[in-house]
N, C-alpha and C positions, 0 to 999 in steps of 0.2 A: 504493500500500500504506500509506504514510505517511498520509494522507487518512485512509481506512480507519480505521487507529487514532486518530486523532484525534476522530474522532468518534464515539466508543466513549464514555459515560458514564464519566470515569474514576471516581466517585465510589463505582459499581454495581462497575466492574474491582478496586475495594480491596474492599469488602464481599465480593464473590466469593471473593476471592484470599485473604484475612486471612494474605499475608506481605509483614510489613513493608520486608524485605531485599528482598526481588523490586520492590518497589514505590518504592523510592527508587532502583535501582538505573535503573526503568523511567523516573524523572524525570528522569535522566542524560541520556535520547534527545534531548529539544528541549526549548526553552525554555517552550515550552506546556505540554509535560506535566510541566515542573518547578514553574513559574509555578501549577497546580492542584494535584498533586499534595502541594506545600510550604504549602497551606491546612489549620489546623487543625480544621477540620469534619470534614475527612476520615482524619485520623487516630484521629477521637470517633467517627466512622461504625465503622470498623474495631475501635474498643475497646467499641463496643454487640455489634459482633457477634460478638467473640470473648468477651462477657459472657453472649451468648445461648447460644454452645455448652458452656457451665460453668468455664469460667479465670476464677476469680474475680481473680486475681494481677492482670491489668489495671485493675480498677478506676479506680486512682489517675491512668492512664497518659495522659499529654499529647501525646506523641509518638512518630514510628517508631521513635527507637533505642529510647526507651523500654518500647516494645510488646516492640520483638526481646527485650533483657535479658530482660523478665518472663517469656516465651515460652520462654529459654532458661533462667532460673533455675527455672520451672518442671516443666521436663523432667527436669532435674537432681534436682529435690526431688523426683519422681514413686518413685524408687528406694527400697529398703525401708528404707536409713540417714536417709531424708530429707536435712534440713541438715544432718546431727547429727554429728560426731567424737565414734568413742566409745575409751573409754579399760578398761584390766583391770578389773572390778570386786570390791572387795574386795584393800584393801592399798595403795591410794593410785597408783594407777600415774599416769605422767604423760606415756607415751606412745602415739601416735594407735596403733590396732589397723589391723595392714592390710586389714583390709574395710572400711576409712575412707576409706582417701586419695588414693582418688580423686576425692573433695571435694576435696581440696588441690590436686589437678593442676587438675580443671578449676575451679571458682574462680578460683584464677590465669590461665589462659589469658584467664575472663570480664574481668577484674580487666584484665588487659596491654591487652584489646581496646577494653574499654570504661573511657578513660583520668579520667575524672570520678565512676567507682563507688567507695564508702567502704566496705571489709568489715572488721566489729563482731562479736566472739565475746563468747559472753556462755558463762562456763563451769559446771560443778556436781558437784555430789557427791550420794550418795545420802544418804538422812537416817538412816542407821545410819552412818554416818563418823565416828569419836572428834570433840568440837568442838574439841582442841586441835587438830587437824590438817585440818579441814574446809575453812578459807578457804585456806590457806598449797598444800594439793594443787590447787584448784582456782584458785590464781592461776598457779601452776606449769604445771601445765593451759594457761594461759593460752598462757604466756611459751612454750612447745615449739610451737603453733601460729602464731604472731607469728613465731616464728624459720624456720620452715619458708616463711612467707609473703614472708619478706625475705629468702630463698634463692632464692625465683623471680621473684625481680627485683619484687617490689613495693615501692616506698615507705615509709616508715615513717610519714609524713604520712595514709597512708590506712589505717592502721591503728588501731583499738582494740580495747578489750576490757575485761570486768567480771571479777571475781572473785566470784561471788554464795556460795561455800561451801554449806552446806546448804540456806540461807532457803528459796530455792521447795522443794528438794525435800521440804521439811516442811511445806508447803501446798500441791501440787498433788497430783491424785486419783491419777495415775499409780502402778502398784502398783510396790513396792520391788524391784526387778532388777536385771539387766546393764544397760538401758534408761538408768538413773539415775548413772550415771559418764558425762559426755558434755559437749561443748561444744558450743553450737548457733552458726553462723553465718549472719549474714545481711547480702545486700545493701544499702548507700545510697546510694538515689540522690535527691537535694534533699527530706532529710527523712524519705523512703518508706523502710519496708523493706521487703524481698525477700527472701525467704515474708516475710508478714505474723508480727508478733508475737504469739505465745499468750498467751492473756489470764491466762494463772497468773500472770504479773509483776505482775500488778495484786494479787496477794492478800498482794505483800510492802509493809511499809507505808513510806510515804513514805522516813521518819526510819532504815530500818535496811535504803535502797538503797547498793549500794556507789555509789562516782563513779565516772566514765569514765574509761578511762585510756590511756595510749598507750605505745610501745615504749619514748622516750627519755624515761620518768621512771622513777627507783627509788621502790619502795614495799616498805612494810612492813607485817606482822603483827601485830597485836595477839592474842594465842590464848587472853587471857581475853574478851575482849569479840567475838574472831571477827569482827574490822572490820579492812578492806586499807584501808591511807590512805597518803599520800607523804610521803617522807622528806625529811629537810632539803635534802641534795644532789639536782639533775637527774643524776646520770650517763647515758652510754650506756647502752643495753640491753644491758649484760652481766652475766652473775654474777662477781661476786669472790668470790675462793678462802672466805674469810671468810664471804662473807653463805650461802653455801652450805653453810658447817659449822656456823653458827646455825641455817639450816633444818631440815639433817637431826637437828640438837637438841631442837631444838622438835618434829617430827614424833616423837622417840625418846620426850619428854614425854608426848607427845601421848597416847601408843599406851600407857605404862606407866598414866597417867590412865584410861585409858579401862581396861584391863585391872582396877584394882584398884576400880574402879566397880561393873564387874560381878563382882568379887569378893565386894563387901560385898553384891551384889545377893542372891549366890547364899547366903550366907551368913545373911542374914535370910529368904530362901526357906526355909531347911532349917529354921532354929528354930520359924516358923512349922507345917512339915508335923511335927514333932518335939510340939509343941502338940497338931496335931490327934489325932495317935496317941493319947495321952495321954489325949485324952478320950473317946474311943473305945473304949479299951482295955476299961473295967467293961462294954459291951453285944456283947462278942464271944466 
């Protein structure tokens, strides 16, 4: 029987099969079938032809576990949330909605299983968000996801995350919704991410990207310039009492800024319709 399988093409048995797990598992058996199996051609045999069936997601893909992740963060992204934690829209929320999170759970499990993946949020707001308060919710955004990730036993070493405030969502085409409260996350694995990055990033410009950031650095708000930078001290990732009662000041700002905005808006609306009357008036 052994025979048998042996001389089975193992090369034809992976294109067949395009499952990675089945297939290293099947290397297990002897040393021959590990010895071929553990040749990289045959992992590129398997990523042509799960490129042929439409998973673009392999592309990059050099190896079995590789293939699995992509296969598996795939499947995951296939759901109507996508990558995406979405958050209340409208009033700044900064907690995941639960038709979210079960991103959370499974990520994590991805994350626990596969001990060398880096998961990267990258979070936002819609471009109706007062700009006093745009970066400051959506680092926040950030910081309730991070904490959630380092609840389920992830690392804080594999963790980042961006605070981009409104920037994309005021250059990408996507129409203004619920959609647009959301933090996207994605896999890294040496470099790659998982789903691929939407090329809206590309339409913010170089000079007004946030930096990357990670759990054990404090960072701060600027909420006239709407730029997250770091503070003088590394602390933990924790809030103090303090930086918390600055927040919710600045968001109070935020909101009364934005309020008296569209006060004056409405207020030169009305002089102007107050006008048109006016001239109107002698042909009626």
């Amino acid at each position: 029987m052994s025979q048998h399988i042996l001389n089975i093409p193992i090369e034809a048995l992976a294109v067949a099969s395009c499952d990675p797990e089945a297939l290293v598992r099947l290397s297990l058996a002897n040393r021959q079938l590990h010895s071929t199996i553990s040749l990289q051609y045959v992992a590129s045999r398997c990523v042509q032809e799960v490129l042929r069936q439409g998973s673009e997601i392999v592309r990059h893909c050099t190896s079995f576990e590789s293939i699995a992740l992509a296969l598996a963060i795939d499947k995951l992204c296939k759901r109507p949330s996508r990558n995406y934690f979405f958050f209340a829209y409208g009033g700044g929320g900064t907690s995941i909605l639960q038709e979210t999170r079960h991103l959370l759970v499974e990520a994590a499990s991805l994350a626990l299983k596969h001990k060398h993946v880096h998961l990267h949020i990258d979070s936002h707001v819609g471009n109706r968000c007062p700009s006093g308060i745009a970066a400051s919710t959506s680092l926040h955004r950030s910081h309730s996801i991070v904490r959630a990730f380092l609840d389920k036993g992830i690392e804080e070493n594999r963790l980042s995350f961006k605070a981009w405030g409104k920037k994309v969502s005021m250059a990408w085409s996507e129409p203004e919704d619920e959609a647009a409260a959301r933090s996207e996350l994605y896999f890294v694995v040496q470099g790659m991410h998982f789903p691929p990055r939407p090329k809206y990033y590309e339409l913010v410009p170089e000079a007004d990207r946030p930096a990357i950031a990670h759990p054990s650095e404090r960072l701060t708000v600027n909420t006239n310039s709407e730029r997250v930078g770091r503070s003088q001290d590394n602390a933990v990732f924790a809030d103090h009492p303090i930086q918390r009662r600055m927040s919710r000041q600045n968001y109070v700002v935020g909101v009364i800024d934005s309020l008296l905005e569209t006060a004056r808006q409405a207020k030169s609306m009305a002089h102007r319709c107050c006008r048109c009357q006016r001239r109107l008036a002698p042909y009626k």
